[in-house]
N, C-alpha and C positions, 0 to 999 in steps of 0.2 A: 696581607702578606702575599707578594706574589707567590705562586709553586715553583720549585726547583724540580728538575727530572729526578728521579732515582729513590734513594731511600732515605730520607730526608729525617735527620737524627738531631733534636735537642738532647746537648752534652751536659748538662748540668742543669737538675731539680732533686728534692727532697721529698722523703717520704717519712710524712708527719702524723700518725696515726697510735695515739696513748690509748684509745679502748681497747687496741687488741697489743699493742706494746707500749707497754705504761715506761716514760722516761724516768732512767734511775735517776738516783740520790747524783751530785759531782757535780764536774764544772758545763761547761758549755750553754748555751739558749736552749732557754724551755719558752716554749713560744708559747702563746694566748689560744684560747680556745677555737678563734676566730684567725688563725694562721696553719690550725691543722691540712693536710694534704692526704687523703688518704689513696692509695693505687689507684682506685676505680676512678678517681676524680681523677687524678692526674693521667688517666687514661682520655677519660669524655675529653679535657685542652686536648691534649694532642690530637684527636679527630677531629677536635674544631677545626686546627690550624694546620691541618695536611702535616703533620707531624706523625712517623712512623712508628720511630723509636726513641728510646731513652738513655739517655749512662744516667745512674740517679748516683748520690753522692750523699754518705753517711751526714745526717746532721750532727753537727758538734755535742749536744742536748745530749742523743744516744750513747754519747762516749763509745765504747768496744763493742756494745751489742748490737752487732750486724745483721740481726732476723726480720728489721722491716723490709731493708735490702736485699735476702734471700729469700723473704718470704713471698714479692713481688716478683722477681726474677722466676720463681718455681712457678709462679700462678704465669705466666707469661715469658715463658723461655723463650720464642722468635723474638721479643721486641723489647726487652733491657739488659743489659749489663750495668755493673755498678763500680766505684771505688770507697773502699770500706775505709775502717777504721782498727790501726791493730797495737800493740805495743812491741818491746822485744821480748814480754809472758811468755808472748803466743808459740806455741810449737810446730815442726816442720808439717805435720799432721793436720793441725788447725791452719794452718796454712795452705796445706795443698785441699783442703777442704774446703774453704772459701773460693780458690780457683775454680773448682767441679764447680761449686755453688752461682759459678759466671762474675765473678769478683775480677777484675779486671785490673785494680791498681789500692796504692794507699793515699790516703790524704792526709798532710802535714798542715792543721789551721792553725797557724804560729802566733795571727792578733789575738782569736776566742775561744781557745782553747788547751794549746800548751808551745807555751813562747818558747821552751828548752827542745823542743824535741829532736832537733837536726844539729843539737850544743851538745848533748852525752856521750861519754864516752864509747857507750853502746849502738849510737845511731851509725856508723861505719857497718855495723854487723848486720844491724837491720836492713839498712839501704842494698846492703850486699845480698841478702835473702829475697827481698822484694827484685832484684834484678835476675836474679837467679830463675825464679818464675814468671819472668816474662813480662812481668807488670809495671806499669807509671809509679813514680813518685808525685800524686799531683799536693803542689805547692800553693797555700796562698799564707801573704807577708805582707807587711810594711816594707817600709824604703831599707830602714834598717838593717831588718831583719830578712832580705833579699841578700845587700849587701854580703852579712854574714853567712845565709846558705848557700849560694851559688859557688861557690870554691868546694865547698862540702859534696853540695851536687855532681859537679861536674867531675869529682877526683873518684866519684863512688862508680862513673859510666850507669847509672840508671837510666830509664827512661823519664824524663819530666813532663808534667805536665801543670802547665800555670795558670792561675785562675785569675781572673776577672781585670783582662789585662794586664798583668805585671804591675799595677798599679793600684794602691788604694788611698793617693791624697794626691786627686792631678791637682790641685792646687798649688802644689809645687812644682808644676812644668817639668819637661821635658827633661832636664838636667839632671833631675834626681840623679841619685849614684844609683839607687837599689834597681831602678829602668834601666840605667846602664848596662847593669849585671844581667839583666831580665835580657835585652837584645842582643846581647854577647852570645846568652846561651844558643837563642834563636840563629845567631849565625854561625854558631859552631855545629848546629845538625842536631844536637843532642835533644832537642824540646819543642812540646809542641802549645802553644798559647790560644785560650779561649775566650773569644768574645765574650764574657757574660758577666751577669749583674749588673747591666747598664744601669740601673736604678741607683746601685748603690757606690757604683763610681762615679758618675754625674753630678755635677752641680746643678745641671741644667735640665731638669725632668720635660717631657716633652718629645723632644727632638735628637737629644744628646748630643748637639752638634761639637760641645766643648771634648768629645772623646776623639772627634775624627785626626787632630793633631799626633795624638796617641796613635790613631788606626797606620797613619801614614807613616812612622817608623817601624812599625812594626809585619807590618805587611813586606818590604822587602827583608827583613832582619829575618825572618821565619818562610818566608814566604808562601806561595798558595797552598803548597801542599802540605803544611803543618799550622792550619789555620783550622778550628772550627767554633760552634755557637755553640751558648747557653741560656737559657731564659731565667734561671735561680729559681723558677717555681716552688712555692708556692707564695712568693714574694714575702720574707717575714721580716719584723725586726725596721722597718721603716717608719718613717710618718707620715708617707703618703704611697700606698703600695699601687703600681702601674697595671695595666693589662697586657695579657699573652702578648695582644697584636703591637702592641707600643713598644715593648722591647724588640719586637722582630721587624718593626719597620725602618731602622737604618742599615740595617742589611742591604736594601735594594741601591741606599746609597753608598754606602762604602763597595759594593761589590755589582756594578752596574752591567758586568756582562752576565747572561744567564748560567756560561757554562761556569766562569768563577765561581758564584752565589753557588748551583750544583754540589761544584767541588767540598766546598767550607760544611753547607749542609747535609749533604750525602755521600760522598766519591771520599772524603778524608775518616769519616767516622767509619764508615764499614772498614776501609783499608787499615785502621789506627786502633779499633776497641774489638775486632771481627765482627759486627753487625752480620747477618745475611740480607742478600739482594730481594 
């Protein structure tokens, strides 16, 4: 991976650690013992790979309980922020308490974990809380279920945030409606979209070349300055799980000037989650 200048921030991994937070009872992935992630580890990658910081992002597994997330962020306050997991339970209180706690945004995993959540009659109220504080909606869906939330998105004025290209079955090319909806938002200013889980958007392990079609509509749809990366660490839930360096090596070709790559790695994440320089 070549280096970018600046403070160079992987925007989405997991922190997978049941001996000190044992995953409740409920729905979501309970990963294998051999998919655990715990801080320190996912600390050691990122000094491998000139990687500074981190946005970590509630596993689905944990459902509500947000303490691996803050309990990383405490041990490590310069160098993560996160996006939790909350319902409309949660009070203003719990609420502004995740924020102190460096909570950054919510995440809506609509395939594996609850398909309703931006469908209830309640989710207006939510989205409107969540904006109120300052924070992302980050989004991941099917074509679908894009389809359905993005009129919801867009009427709430949240901030969005999309995961793993707006896409999770390019096998259905470019046309999809739910990518349509996905590059709409992106040209309306509202959202900002993340390279990540190459692994598990590809057909094509390897190279990822089959994403760069993807890359190229969405690159001016959103453009440089609401672009950034994720590597999905600690890769779970595959059949053939990749290395750090393999998911970060189409970076240098989608993004072949240095100051671009910069911007997407460093220069977007401080400016979008507050990162410090």
């Amino acid at each position: 991976m070549t280096p970018a200048t600046g403070t160079n921030t992987d925007c989405h991994a997991h922190i997978i650690d049941p001996v000190r937070f044992p995953l409740p009872a409920g729905g979501g992935y309970k990963p294998r013992e051999d998919e655990h992630g715990t801080c320190g580890a996912y600390c050691d990658v990122l000094d491998r790979h000139g990687m500074k910081n981190g946005l970590l992002v509630q596993l689905s597994g944990y459902g509500t309980d947000n303490r691996p997330l803050l309990d990383a962020i405490a041990a490590y306050p310069d160098r993560f922020k996160a996006i939790g997991v909350v319902d409309s339970g949660f009070t203003d209180r719990q609420l502004e308490d995740l924020a102190r706690g460096g909570i950054v945004g919510v995440r809506f995993n609509l395939p594996s974990y609850d398909a309703q959540a931006l469908l209830r009659p309640d989710a207006p109220r939510l989205l409107a809380r969540i904006k109120a504080l300052g924070w992302f909606a980050q989004v991941y869906a099917d074509d679908q279920q894009w389809q359905e939330a993005a009129p919801i998105l867009k009427a709430s004025g949240v901030k969005v945030l999309i995961d793993h290209f707006g896409v999770r079955d390019i096998a259905g090319g470019l046309g999809q409606k739910g990518f349509g909806a996905v590059l709409a938002l992106g040209r309306e200013g509202q959202a900002v979209v993340k390279f990540s889980s190459l692994f598990r958007v590809s057909l094509r392990m390897g190279d990822y070349a089959d994403l760069d079609p993807f890359v190229a509509r969405l690159v001016p749809a959103f453009t440089l300055d609401r672009i950034v990366w994720g590597s999905d660490w600690p890769f779970i839930n595959v059949p053939k799980r990749p290395t750090y360096a393999e998911v970060a090596a189409p970076l240098d070709r989608w993004f072949p000037d240095p100051a671009d790559k910069a911007r997407v790695l460093a220069r977007n994440p401080q400016r979008l989650f507050g990162f410090k320089d």
